[in-house]
Short mmCIF file of the C-alpha atoms (twelve columns), coordinates in Angstrom:
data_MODEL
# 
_entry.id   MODEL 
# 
loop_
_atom_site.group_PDB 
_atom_site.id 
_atom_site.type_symbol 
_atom_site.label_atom_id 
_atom_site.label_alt_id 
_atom_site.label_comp_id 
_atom_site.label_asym_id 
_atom_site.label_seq_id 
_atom_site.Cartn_x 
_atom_site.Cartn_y 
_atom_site.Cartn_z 
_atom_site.pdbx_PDB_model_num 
ATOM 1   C CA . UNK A 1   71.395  99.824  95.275  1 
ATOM 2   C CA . UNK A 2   74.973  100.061 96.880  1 
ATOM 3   C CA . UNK A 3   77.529  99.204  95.090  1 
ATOM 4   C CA . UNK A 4   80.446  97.668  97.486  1 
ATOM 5   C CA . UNK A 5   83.882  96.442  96.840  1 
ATOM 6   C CA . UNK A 6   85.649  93.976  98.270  1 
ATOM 7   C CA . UNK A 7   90.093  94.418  98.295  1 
ATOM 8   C CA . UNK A 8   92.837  92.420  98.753  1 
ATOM 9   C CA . UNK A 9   96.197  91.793  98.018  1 
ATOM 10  C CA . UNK A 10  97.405  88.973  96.066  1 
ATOM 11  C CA . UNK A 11  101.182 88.347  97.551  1 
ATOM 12  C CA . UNK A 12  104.246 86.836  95.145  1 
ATOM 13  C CA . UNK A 13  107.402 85.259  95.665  1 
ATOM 14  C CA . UNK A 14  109.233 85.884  98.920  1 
ATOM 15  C CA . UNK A 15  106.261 88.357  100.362 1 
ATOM 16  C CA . UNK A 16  108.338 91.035  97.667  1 
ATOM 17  C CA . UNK A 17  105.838 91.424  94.856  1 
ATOM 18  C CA . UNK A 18  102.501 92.184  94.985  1 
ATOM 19  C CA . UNK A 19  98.827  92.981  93.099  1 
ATOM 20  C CA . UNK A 20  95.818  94.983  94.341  1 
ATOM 21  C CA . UNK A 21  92.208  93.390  93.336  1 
ATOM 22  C CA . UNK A 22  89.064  94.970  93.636  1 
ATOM 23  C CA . UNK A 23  85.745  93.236  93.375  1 
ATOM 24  C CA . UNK A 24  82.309  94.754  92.488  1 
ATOM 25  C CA . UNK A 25  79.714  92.310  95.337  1 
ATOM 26  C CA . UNK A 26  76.742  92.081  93.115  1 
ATOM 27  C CA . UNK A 27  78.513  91.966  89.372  1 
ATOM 28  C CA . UNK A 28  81.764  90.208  90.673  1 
ATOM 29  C CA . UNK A 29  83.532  93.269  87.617  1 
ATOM 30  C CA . UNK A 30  86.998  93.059  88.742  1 
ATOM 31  C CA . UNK A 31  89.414  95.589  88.874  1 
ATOM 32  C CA . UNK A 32  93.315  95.024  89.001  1 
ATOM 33  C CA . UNK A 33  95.635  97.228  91.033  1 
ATOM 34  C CA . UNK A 34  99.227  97.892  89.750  1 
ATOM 35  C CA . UNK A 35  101.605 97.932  92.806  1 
ATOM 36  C CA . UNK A 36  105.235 98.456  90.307  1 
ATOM 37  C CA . UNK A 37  106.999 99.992  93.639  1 
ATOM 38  C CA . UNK A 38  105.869 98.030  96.835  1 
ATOM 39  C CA . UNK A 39  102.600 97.832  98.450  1 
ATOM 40  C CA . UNK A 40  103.655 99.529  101.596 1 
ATOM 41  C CA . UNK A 41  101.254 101.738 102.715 1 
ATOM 42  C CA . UNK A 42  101.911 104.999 100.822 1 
ATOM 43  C CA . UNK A 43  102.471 102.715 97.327  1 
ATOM 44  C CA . UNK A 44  98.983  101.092 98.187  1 
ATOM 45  C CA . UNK A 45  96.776  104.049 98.625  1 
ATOM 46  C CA . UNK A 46  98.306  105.673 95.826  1 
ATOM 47  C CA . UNK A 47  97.564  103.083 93.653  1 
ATOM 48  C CA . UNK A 48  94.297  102.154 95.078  1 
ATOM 49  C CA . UNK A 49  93.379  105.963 95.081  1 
ATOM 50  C CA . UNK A 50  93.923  106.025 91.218  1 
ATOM 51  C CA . UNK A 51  91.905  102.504 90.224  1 
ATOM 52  C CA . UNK A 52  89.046  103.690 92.595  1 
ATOM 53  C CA . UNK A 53  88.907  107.166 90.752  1 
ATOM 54  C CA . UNK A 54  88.473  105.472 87.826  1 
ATOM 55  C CA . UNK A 55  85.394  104.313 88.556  1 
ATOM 56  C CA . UNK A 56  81.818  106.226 88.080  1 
ATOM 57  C CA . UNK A 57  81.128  108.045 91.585  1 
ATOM 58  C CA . UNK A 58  77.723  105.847 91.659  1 
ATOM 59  C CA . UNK A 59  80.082  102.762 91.653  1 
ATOM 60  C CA . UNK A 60  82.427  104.237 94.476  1 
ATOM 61  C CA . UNK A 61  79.757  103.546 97.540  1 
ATOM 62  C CA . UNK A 62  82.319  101.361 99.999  1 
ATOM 63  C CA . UNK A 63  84.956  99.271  100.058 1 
ATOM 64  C CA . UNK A 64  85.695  96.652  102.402 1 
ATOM 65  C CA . UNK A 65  89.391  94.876  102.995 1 
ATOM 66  C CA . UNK A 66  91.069  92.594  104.860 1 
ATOM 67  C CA . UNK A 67  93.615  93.786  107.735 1 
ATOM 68  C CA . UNK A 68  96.842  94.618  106.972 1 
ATOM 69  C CA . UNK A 69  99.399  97.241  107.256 1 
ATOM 70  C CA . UNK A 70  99.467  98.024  103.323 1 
ATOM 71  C CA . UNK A 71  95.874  100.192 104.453 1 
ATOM 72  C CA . UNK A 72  96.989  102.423 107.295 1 
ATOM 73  C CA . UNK A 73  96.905  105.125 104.893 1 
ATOM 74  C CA . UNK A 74  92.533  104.489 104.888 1 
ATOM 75  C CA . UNK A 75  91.677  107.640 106.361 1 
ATOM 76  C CA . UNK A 76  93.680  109.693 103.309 1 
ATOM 77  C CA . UNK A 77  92.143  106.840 100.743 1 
ATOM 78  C CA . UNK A 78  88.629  107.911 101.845 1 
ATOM 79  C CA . UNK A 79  89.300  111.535 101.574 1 
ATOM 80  C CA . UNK A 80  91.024  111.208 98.059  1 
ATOM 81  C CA . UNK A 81  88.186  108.673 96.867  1 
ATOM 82  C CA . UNK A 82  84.987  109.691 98.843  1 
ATOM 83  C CA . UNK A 83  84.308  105.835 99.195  1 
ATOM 84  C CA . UNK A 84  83.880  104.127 102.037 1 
ATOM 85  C CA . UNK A 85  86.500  102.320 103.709 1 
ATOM 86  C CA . UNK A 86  85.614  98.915  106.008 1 
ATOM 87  C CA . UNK A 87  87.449  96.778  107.337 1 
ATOM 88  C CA . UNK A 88  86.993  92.359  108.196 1 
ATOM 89  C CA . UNK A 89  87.154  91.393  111.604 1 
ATOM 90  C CA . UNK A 90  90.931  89.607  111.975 1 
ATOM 91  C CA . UNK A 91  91.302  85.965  110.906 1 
ATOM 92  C CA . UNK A 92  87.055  86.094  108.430 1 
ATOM 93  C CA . UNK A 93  88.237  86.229  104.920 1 
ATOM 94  C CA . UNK A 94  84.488  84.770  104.593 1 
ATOM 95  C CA . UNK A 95  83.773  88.847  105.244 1 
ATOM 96  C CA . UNK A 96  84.874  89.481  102.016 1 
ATOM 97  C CA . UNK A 97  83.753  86.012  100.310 1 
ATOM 98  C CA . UNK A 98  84.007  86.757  96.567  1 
ATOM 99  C CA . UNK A 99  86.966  89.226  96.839  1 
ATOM 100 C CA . UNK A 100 88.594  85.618  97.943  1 
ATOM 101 C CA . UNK A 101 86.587  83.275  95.029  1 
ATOM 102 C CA . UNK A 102 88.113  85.852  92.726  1 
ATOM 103 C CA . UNK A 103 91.715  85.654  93.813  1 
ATOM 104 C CA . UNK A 104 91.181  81.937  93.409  1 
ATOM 105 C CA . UNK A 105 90.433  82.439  89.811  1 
ATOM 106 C CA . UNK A 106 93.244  84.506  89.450  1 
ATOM 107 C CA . UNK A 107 95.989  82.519  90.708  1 
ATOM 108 C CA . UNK A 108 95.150  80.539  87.292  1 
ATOM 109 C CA . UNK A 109 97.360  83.286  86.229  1 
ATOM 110 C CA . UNK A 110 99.415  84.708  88.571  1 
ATOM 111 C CA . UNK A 111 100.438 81.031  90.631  1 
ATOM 112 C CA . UNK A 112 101.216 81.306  93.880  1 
ATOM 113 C CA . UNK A 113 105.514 81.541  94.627  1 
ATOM 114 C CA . UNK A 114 105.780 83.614  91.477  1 
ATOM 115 C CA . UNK A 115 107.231 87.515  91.194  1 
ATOM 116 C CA . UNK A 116 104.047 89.624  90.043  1 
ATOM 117 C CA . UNK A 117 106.514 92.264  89.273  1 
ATOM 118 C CA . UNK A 118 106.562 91.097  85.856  1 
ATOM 119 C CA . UNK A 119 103.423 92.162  84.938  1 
ATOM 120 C CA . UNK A 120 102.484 95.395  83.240  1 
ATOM 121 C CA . UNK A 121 99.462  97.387  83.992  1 
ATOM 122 C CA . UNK A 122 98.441  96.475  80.764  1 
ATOM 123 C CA . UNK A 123 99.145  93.038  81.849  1 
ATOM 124 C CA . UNK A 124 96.564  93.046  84.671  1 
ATOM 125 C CA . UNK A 125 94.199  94.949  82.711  1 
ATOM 126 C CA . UNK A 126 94.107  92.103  80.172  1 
ATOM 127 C CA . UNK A 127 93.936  89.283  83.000  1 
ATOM 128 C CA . UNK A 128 90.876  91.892  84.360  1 
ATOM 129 C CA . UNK A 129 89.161  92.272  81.112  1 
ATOM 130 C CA . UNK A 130 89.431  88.164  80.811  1 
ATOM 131 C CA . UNK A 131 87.795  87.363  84.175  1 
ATOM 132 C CA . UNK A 132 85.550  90.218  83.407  1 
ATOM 133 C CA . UNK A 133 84.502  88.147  80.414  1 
ATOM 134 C CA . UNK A 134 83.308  84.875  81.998  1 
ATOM 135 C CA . UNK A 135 80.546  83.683  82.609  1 
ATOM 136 C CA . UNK A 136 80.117  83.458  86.707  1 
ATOM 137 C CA . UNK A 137 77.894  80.381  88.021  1 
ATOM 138 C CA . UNK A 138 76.722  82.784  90.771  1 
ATOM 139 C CA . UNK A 139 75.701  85.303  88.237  1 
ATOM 140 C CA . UNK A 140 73.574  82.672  86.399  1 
ATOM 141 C CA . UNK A 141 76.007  82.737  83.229  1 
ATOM 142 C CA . UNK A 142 76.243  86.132  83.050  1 
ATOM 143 C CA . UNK A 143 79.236  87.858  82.605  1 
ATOM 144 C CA . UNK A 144 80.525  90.618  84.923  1 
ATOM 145 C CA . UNK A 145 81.142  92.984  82.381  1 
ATOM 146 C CA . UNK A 146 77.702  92.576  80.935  1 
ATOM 147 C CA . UNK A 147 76.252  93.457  84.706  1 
ATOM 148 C CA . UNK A 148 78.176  96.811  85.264  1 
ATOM 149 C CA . UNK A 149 77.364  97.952  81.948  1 
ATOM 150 C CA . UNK A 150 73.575  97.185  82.842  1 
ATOM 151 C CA . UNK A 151 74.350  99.378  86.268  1 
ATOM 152 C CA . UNK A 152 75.850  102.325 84.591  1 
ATOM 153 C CA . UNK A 153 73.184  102.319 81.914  1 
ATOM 154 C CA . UNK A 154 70.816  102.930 84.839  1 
# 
């Protein structure tokens, strides 16, 4: 089985804040990007570069993200990472369909107009572990964190 990701970028107040999120497709396990300095290009793939490395390389297949200027550093990402980089054609965020269910779900707690630069790593790898932690509907009640432990066990 393949294990993609789906990225994106939530955005904060004034375009000047923002946080990376990576979604596992079949386990919806979220991961939460740090972006303390920017998310201009070199910030993102720096960041991204770390999160993705801390996944298991039989988690790392591909990754696919919306366009945007933050990932014109891709070709450097994919060496760093070995994953697969994709990208949605412009204007289908249905491309990347639960990458944008789970930014939904997040906005519970970072709201839209607010400065994510208040938040700690820490802080997004508590809101992480938390979504991580719910049951999904899609996953018939399961819990995301329950599923990726099932697919590293294997």
């Amino acid at each position: 089985q393949q294990h993609r990701k789906e990225g994106d970028l939530i955005i904060g107040k004034g375009n000047q804040s923002a946080i990376g999120t990576l979604v596992e497709r079949t386990t919806n396990y979220t991961m939460l990007v740090h972006l303390p300095d920017g998310y201009k290009a070199e910030q993102m793939r720096d960041a991204l570069a770390a999160k993705i490395k801390t996944l298991p390389e039989s988690l790392r297949h591909s990754l696919t993200w919306d366009q945007g200027i933050e990932m014109q550093d891709w070709k450097t990402m994919k060496i760093d990472t070995g994953i697969e980089i994709y990208f949605c054609d412009p204007h289908s965020p249905w491309q990347r369909g639960i990458n944008e269910n789970t930014n939904g779900l997040l906005r519970q707690y970072f709201p839209k107009g607010t400065d994510l630069s208040i938040h700690s790593a820490a802080d997004l790898d508590w809101v992480a572990q938390e979504l991580n932690d719910r049951p999904r509907k899609r996953l018939e009640f399961r819990k995301p964190i329950e599923l990726i432990e099932n697919l590293l066990l294997q």
